[in-house]
N, C-alpha and C positions, 0 to 999 in steps of 0.2 A: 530461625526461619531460613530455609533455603532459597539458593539462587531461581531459582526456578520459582517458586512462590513467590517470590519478591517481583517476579516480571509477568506474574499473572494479574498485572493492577491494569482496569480498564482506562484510567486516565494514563498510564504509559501505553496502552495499545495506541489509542485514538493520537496520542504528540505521534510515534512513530507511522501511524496511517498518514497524516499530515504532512509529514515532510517527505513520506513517499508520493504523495498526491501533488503536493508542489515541486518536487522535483521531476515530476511523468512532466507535468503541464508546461513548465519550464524549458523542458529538452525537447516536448512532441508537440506540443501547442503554445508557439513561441507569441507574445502579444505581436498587435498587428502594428505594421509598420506605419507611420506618419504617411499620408499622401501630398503629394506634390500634382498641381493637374486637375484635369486637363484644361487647353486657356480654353478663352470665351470665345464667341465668336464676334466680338465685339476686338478682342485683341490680335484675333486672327487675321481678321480684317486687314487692323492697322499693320499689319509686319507686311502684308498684302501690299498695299499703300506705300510705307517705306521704301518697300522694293523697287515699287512704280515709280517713283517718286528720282530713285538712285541712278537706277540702270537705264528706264522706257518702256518697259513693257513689264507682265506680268512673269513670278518666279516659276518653272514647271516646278515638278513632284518632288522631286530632290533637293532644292533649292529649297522649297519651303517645308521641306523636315528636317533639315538644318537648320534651317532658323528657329523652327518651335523646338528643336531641340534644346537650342543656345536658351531660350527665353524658358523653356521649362528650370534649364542649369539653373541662371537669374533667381526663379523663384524655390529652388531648393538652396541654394546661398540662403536669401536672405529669410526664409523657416528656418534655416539653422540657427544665424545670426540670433533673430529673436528666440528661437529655444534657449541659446545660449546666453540674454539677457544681452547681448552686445551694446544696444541703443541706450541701456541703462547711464554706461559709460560712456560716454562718446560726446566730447565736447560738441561736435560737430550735429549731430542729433539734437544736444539741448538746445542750442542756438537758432537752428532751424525751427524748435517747434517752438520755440519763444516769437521768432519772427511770425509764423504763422496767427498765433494766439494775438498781437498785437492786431495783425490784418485784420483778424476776426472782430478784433473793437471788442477784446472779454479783458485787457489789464487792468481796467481803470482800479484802483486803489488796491493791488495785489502785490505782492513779492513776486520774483524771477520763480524762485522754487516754488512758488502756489501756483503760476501759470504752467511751469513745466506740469505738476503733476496734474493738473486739468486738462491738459493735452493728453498727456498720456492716459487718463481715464477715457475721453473720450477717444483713442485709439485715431489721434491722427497721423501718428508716426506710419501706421498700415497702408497710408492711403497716400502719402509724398514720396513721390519719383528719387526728390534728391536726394530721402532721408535713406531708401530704399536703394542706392546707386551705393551712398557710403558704405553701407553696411557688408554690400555683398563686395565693396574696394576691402573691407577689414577685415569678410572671412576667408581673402584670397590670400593676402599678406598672415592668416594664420596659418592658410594651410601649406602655404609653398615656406613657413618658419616651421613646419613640423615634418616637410617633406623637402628641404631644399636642392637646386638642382646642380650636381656637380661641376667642382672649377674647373676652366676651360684649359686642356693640357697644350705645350707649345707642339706635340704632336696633331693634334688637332687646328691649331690656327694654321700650321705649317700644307696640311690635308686641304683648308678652306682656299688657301692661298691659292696651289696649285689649281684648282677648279674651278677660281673665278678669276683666274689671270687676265685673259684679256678682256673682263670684264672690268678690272681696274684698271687697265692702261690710262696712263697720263696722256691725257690730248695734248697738240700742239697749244702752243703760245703764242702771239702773235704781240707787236711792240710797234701798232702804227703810228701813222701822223695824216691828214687828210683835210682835202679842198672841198669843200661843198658847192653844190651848185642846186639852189631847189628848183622846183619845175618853173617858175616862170625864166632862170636862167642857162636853163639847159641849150637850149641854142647858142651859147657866149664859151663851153663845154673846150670846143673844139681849138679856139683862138688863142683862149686864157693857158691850156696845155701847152701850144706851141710855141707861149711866151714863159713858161716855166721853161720848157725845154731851151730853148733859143738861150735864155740868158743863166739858166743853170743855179735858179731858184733855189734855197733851202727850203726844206718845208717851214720853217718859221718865217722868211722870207715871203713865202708864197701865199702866206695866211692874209694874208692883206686882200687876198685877192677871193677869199672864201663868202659865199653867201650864211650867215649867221646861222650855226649849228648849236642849242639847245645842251645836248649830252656833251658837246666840248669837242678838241679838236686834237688830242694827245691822249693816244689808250695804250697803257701798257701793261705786258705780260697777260694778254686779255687770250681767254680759250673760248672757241668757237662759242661756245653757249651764250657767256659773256657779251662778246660781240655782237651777235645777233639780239640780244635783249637792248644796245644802243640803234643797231642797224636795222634790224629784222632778219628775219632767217634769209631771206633771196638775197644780204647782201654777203653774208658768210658765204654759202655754195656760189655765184658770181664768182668771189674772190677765191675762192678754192679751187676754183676750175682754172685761173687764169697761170697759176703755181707761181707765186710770185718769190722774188729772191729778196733777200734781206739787201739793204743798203740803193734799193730801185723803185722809182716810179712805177706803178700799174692803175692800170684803168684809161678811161672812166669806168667805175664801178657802180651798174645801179641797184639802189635801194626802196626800202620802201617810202623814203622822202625825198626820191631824186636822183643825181649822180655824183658820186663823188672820184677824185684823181689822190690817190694811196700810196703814201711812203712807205715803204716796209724798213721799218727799225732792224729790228731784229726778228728770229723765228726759233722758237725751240720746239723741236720734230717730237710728234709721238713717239712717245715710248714705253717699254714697261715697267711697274712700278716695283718698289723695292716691298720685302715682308714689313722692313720698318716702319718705311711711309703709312700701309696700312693696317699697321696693328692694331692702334686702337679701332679704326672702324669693324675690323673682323671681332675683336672681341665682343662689340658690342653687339655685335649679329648674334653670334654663335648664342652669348650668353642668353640675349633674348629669346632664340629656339630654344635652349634649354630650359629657360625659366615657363617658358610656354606650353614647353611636355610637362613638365613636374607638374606645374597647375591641371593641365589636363588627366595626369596620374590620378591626382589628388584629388578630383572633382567625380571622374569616374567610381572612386574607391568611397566617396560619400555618398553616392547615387544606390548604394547594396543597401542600404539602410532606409530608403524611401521605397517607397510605391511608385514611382511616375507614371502617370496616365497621360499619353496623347492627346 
């Protein structure tokens, strides 16, 4: 029998039509993609609402196509997650819907794994916020572990440095001591001073003579911020205007509880900071912008493989 006869058999025609018919359909008529979308208006609302809620007023146009962007990402995550069986696994998942099953009043005389898989029959894992929050926490941590975002080179910290210089400047320090006087004794302000003065009080000395200050009466190496969180902020600017010098009396100083008469201990001047000082806070930036593209890459490049509708 020849070659030729031998490939005149209709069941080898029809296998070779076959696999050129699957392989047209394949390449030209690819299946359709999973859909993601579009929310409800029931959710659109609420991101509406959020916003209200955040800012005061309502998001315009662009504002809330970011957001239903963000909240479409959300649920292309967590369709993947579940394509991927994620919830299957996930301590965190079964505990949740075991809690839930409990609320429901459905454990009575059941195992853990008889209430998990009742839950899971009845698909309440679809419908929980939290269980829906971890999942799309897992599919971020897979994708930024299959896309990870590059270590930060000392070329780079050294770049962030230069750029936010005097945005890390060390403020001043301040190392007072100080007489209180609260408002029903601010008229006594004037006498009590020129009796610190006259007899050449220490401030330790002089405390004796302070009306009962709450936050205390000794702050040291305290930065403006600092300060103002015991004082309030009019007593920092007051004191900053008045330029006081280390080892001197200034004031009276008022605050927002009154007046007070300010030893200046010591003062350590603004200055700027070293790459040292803030290395670790720069790494932690950078890394976080980088880890935050990568995720953004990675979220982007899973989006070709959905449908998303608006």
């Amino acid at each position: 029998m020849t070659l030729l006869s031998r490939l005149n058999r209709p069941w080898l025609h029809f296998i070779v039509l076959g696999c050129l018919l699957f392989y047209l359909q394949d390449r030209y008529l690819p299946a359709p993609k999973p859909v993601v979308g579009p929310l409800s208006a029931a959710r659109m609302d609420a991101l509406q609402q959020q916003w209200m809620a955040s800012v005061g007023r309502p998001p315009d146009a662009g504002q809330l196509a970011f957001m239903v962007a963000a909240e479409l990402d959300r649920d292309m995550l967590f369709q993947r997650a579940l394509e991927l069986e994620l919830h299957l696994y996930d301590t965190v998942v079964y505990q949740r819907l075991l809690l839930n099953m409990r609320f429901l009043q459905m454990g009575e005389g059941k195992s853990d794994d008889e209430l998990y898989q009742m839950a899971l029959a009845m698909r309440l894992h679809m419908g929980d916020e939290v269980i829906k929050r971890r999942l799309i926490q897992v599919m971020e941590q897979l994708l930024l572990a299959s896309n990870p975002p590059a270590a930060i080179t000392e070329a780079e910290l050294a770049a962030e440095f230069d750029q936010r210089r005097e945005e890390l400047r060390r403020p001043p320090r301040y190392s007072i001591e100080h007489i209180y006087f609260n408002r029903e004794r601010e008229a006594e302000a004037e006498a009590v001073i020129a009796k610190i003065q006259q007899d050449k009080l220490t401030p330790e000395q002089a405390r004796q003579l302070s009306s009962p200050f709450l936050p205390g009466y000794q702050f040291a190496a305290q930065t403006p911020d600092q300060l103002a969180r015991h004082f309030g902020t009019s007593f920092v600017e007051n004191l900053q205007q008045l330029d006081p010098q280390p080892g001197q009396w200034v004031g009276p100083v008022r605050s927002t509880y009154g007046l007070h008469y300010v030893w200046l201990a010591a003062l350590e001047p603004a200055r700027d900071a070293t790459l040292d000082e803030v290395r670790l806070q720069l790494q932690r930036d950078l890394e976080s912008r980088a880890t935050d593209a990568a995720l953004r890459e990675s979220i982007a490049a899973l989006r070709q493989h959905y449908e998303i509708r608006q």
